[in-house]
N, C-alpha and C positions, 0 to 999 in steps of 0.2 A: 792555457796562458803561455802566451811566451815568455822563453826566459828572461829573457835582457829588455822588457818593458822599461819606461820611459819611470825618471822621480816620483814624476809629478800623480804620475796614477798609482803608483805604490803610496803614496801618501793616502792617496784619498781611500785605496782599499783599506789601510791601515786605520783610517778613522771612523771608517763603516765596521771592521770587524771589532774595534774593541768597543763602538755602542752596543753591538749586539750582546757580545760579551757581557757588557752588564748588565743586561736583560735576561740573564741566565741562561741564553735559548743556547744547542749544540750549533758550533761551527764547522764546515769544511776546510780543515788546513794545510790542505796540498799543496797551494798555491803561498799563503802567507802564515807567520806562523808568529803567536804574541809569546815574547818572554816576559817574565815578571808576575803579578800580582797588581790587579786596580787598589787604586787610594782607598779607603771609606769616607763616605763624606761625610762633612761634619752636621753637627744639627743646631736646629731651628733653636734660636732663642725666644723665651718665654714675651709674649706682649705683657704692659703692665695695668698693671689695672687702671680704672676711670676713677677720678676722684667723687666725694659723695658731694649732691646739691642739699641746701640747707632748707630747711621747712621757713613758710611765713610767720613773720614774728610782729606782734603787737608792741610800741613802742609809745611811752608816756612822757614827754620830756616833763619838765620839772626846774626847780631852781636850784639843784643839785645834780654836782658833773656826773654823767652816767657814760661808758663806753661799752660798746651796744657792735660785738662782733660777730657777724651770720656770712664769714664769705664761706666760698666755696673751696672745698681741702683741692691739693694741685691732682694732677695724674701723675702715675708711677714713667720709671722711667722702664721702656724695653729693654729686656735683657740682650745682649749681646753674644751669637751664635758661635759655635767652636769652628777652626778650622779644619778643611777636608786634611788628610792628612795623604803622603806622597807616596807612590808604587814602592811595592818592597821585593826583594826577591830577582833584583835589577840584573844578574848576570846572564849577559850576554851569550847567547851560543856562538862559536867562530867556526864558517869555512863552512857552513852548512849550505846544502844545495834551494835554499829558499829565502825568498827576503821577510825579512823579520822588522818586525816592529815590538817599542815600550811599552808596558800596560802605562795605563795614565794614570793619571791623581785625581786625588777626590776634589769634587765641587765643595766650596766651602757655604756653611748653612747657613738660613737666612735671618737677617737681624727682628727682634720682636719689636712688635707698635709699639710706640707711646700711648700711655693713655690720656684719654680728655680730661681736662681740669671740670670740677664742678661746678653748678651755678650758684651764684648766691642769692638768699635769701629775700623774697619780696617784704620790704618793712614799710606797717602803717604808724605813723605819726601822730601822735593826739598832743595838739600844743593850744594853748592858752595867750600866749603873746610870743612874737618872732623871738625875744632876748630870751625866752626856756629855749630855743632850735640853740644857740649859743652854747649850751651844757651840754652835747651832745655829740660825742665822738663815735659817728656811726660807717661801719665799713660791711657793703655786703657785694664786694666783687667777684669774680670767676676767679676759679683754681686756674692755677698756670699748667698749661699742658707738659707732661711728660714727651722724652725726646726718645727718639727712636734708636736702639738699639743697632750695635756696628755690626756688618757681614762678615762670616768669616773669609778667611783666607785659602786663596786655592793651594793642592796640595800639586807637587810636581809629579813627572812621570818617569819612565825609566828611560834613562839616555842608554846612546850605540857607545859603545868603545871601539868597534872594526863599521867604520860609517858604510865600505864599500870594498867587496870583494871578487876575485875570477876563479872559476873552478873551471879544469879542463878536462877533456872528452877524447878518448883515442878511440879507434874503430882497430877490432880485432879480428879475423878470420876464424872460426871454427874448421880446424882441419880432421878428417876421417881416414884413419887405413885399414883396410881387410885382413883379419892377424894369421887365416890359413892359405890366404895365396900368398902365392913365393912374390919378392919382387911387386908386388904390390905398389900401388900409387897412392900419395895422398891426394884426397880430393877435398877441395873449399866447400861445408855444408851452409855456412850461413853468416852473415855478422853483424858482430853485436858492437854497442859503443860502453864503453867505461871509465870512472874517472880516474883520470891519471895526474903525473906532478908535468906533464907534459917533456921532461928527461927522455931520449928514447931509450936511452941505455939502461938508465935508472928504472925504467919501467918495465922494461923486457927481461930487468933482472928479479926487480922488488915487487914488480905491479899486476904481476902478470896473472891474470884469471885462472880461478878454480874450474879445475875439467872435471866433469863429472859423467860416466860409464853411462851410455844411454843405450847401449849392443854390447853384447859378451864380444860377440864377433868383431868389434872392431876396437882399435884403441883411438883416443883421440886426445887434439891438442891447440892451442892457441899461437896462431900464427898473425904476430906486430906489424899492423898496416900501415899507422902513423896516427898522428892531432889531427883531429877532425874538427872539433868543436872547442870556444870555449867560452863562456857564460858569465853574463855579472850579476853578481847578487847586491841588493845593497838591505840596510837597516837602517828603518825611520825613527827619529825618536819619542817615543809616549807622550802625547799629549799631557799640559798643565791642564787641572780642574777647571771648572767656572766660580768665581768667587761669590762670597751670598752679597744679595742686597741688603742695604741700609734697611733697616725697619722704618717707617712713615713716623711724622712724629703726630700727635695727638692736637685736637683742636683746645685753644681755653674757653675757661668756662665764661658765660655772660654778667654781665651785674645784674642784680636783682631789680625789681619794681622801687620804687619809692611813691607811696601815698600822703599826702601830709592833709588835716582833718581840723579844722579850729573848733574847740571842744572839746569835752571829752566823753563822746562817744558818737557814734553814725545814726541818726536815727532813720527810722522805720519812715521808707518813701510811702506817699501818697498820693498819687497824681491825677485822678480822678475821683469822682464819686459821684453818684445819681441814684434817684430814689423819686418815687409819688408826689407829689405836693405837697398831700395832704401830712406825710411826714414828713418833710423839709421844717412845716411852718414852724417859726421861731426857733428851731434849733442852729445852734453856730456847727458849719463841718469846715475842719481844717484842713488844707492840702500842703503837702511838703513836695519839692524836688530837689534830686540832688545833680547838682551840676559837678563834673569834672573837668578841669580844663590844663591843659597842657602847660607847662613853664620850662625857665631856664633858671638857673640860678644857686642851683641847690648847694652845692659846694660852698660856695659863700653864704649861704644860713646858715650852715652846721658850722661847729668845733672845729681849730686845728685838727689836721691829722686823720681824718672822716676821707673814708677812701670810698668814694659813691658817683653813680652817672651826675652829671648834671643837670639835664634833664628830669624832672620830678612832673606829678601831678597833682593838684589842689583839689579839694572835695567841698565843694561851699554849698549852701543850701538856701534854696528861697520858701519863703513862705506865705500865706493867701487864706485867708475863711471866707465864705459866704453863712448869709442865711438869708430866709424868704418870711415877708411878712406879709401879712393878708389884708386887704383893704377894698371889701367887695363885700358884698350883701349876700352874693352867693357862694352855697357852698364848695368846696373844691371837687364835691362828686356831679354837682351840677356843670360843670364844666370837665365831666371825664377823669380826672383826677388825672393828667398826664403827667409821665415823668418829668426830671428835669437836670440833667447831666453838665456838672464844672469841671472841666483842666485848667491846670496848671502847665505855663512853660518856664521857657530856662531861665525869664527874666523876673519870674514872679507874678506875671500877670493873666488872672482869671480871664477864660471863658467861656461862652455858657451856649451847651443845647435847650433852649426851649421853645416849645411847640409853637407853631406861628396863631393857635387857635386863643391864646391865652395874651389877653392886654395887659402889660407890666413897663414898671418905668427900673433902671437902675439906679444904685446911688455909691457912689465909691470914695471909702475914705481910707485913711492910711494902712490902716490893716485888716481892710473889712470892706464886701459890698454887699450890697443887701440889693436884694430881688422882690421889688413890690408889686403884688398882684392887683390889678385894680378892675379887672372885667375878664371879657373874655363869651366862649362859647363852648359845648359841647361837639366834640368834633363828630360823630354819630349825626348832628343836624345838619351837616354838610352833603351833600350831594345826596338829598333827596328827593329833585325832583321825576316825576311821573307824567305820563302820556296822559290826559285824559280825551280825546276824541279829536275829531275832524270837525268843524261845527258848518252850518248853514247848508244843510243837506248833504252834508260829508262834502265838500271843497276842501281840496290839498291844498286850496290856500287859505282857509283860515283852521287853524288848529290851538286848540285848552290845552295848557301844563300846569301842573299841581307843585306848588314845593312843600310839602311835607315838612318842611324843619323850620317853616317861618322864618327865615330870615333873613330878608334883605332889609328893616330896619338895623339888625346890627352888624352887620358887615360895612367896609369901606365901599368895593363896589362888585355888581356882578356884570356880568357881560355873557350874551346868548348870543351864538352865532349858528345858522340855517345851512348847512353846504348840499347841494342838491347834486347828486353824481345818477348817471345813466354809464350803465354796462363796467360799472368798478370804477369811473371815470367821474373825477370832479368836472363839473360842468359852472359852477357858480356859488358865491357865498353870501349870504348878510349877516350884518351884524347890528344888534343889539345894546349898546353898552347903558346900563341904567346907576346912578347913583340916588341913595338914600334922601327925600325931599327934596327931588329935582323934578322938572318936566322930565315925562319919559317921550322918548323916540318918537317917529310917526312909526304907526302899524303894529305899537305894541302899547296892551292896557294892563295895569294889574290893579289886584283888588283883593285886597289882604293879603294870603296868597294862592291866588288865583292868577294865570299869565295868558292872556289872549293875543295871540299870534295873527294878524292880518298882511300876505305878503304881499298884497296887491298882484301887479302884472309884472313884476319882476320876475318870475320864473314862468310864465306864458310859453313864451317861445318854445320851451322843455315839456311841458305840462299838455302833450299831446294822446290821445283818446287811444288808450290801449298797449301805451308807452309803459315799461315797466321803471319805478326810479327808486330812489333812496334819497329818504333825511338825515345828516345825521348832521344831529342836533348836539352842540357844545356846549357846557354853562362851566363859566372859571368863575369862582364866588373866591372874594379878597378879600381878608381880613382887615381886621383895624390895624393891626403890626403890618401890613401890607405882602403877607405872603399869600398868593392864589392856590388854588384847590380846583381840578380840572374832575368835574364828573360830564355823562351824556347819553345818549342813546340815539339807536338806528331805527330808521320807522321803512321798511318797507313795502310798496304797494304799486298796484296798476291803476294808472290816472283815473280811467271812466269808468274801476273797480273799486271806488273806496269802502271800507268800513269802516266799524268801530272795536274791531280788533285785527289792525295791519301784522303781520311781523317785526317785534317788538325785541329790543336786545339793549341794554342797559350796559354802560360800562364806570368803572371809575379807573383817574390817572394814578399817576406813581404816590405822588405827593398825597395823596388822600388815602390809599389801601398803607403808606406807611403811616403817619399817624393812627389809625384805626387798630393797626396792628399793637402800634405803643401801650393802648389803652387797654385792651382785650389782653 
């Protein structure tokens, strides 16, 4: 390093060596050199605690004043951190051949959190008339947070008393003489520099270097060249600590819920229920729901002095029975015994899953409807019909269908529809629509139930000699409640190969495999 470097980079060594410093690690101090002792820093102040949240409280108001307190306790406050405290040990060394620097000060420690205030308490209300909310001084707010604790204070460092100094350098001759020849010469071995007061007199008197016998044979001596050099030292002063930060302060706690509840007690929701018929009949089933609804106001319900959101929620309840009475010859296992499923919604008003296979009327009065069964059918007699043959020496145009379940006297209506597809491909359709004591179609006969299918020369054109095709034949059978029931089957065959056992594949719709499913 050279000697007479610049301030500004002495500084900056200066604040490199004393971080290291207090990193315990060993330094190199030939070039700079710290006087003093570092500060200790100070320490951390304690955070304070959270305040406690209050459990849910049950509240009855009444026609005597009750004050009803569940807030939340506040947060502590953070303690406040000690300061670092300042370099000790500050004396300076003077006229020393290095620049020097102050140990520093301690950082001051850092202040403790606040803690969060608690929550208060969710309270439910059980009141009778709005004038009991009147006797009730209810408070269930957040704790107030605790405040954050102060940083300490930084500690100083060690100041210079000699900010800036010069030490000077003379160059001396080393002289040699031979001590057994006669007349002998001195001769110059070598030169060194030394620090002097730069005086030449004064130094030639007072300063002058130690000789030291380095040959028996010769004596030797220091011979004053002059100032050669002379150097400025200077000394930085020890940095101030870093002061601690403010501690955070702590959040507050929230207000609690408020419920309010006319009555005196919640009862037990019920918002559905479904069961067999054949148990329904004449028993009354009650359904309850309970509605919540959001308001404003609350403050102004309650007592002076009732420290609460104002925002509150109401808890009101509607209520609905049904029962089913019987008015049918038959019995309810004669008709499957299907369930039959009531809700409740939020206005109070019943309704009702039941089966579209069962005829019933409603009847709805103030606190009660009743479900009157008055026909109906088994749903098992739905979509049964069956392939019976090709008729008139097996002609794919005329084809017998059996219904099995007898029933197109009591259905509203059925309807049979023919779709003839070649190669996956709908090619054409007819339809069928028959009602209960009506002329039927042309091209279709029934007879009890027996269904003879005549499709004339409407599929001609398709119905060619060796042609592979497909039936597939639809029946939607609609109830007296007017809900349909989609069964059917595929009839496979080769036109000028018919028999009386084609490839045969039965299916039923949605709406019929679920009821089926209801019953079973």
């Amino acid at each position: 390093m050279n000697i007479n470097q610049p301030l500004h980079y002495v500084l900056k060594l200066c604040f490199l060596v004393t971080i290291v410093n207090s990193l315990t690690a060993n330094v190199a101090a030939d070039q700079l050199q710290i006087f003093g002792q570092d500060g200790r820093h100070g320490v951390d102040g304690r955070s304070g605690r959270n305040g406690n949240s209050v459990s849910d409280q049950i509240v009855r108001a009444s026609e005597q004043l009750q004050t009803i307190d569940i807030s939340g306790s506040d947060g502590e406050t953070g303690e406040s951190a000690t300061s670092g405290e300042s370099a000790s040990g500050c004396q300076q060394p003077l006229d020393v051949e290095v620049n020097v620097c102050g140990a520093r000060g301690g950082n001051g420690g850092n202040g403790g959190n606040g803690g969060h205030g608690g929550d208060g308490g969710n309270a439910t209300v059980y009141f009778e008339s709005l004038s009991q909310l009147k006797n009730l001084v209810l408070r269930n707010r957040g704790g107030r947070a605790g405040f954050g604790g102060n940083g300490g204070q930084a500690g100083g460092g060690c100041n210079c008393t000699q900010p800036v100094w010069t030490v000077n350098y003379c160059t001396w001759a080393l002289m040699a003489q031979q001590i057994n020849v006669e007349k002998a010469e001195w001769k110059e071995i070598r030169r060194d520099l030394f620090r002097c007061s730069g005086d030449a007199l004064y130094d030639q008197q007072y300063n002058r270097p130690l000789v030291s016998n380095l040959d028996p044979n010769y004596r030797y001596g220091w011979e004053y060249i002059g100032l050669s050099q002379q150097r400025n030292f200077t000394c930085v002063n020890g940095s101030i600590g870093q002061p601690g930060r403010n501690g955070t302060d702590g959040e507050p706690g929230i207000y609690g819920k408020v419920l309010l509840v006319k009555g005196t007690e919640t009862p037990q929701e019920q918002t559905s229920y479904g069961n067999r018929v054949s148990l329904l009949v004449d028993r009354s089933i009650g359904l309850i729901k309970k509605n919540q609804s959001k308001q404003k106001g609350l403050r102004s319900l309650l007592s002076v002095g009732s420290d609460v959101p104002d925002s509150y929620r109401l808890l009101e309840t509607v209520q609905g029975s049904f029962k089913v009475a019987w008015q049918t010859a038959k019995r309810p296992q004669d008709l499957g015994d299907p369930p039959i499923k009531a809700e409740i919604n939020e206005s109070g008003k019943l309704g009702f899953s039941i089966p579209g296979t069962l005829e019933y009327t409603l009847n709805e009065s103030q606190n009660q409807t009743e479900i009157t069964i008055t026909g109906g059918i088994h749903p098992k007699r739905l979509g049964r019909f069956k392939f019976k043959g090709f008729d008139r020496f097996r002609d794919p145009r005329n084809l017998t269908l059996l219904d099995e379940g007898q029933l197109l006297g009591e259905l509203k209506t059925v309807k049979l529809t023919i779709i003839l597809s070649q190669n996956n491909s709908k090619v054409r359709e007819i339809s069928y629509p028959l009602i209960p004591h009506r002329p039927y179609p042309l091209g279709l006969s029934v007879s009890d139930n027996i269904y003879k299918l005549n499709l004339g020369d409407r599929f001609d054109s398709w119905l060619q000699p060796g042609q592979p095709v497909e039936y597939d034949i639809r029946i939607e059978q609609t109830t007296r409640r007017g809900i349909t029931y989609t069964s059917g089957m595929k009839i496979g065959f080769i036109v000028d190969k018919v028999t009386q056992s084609p490839n045969l594949q039965y299916y039923k719709g949605k709406e019929l495999e679920y009821i089926l499913r209801l019953i079973n």
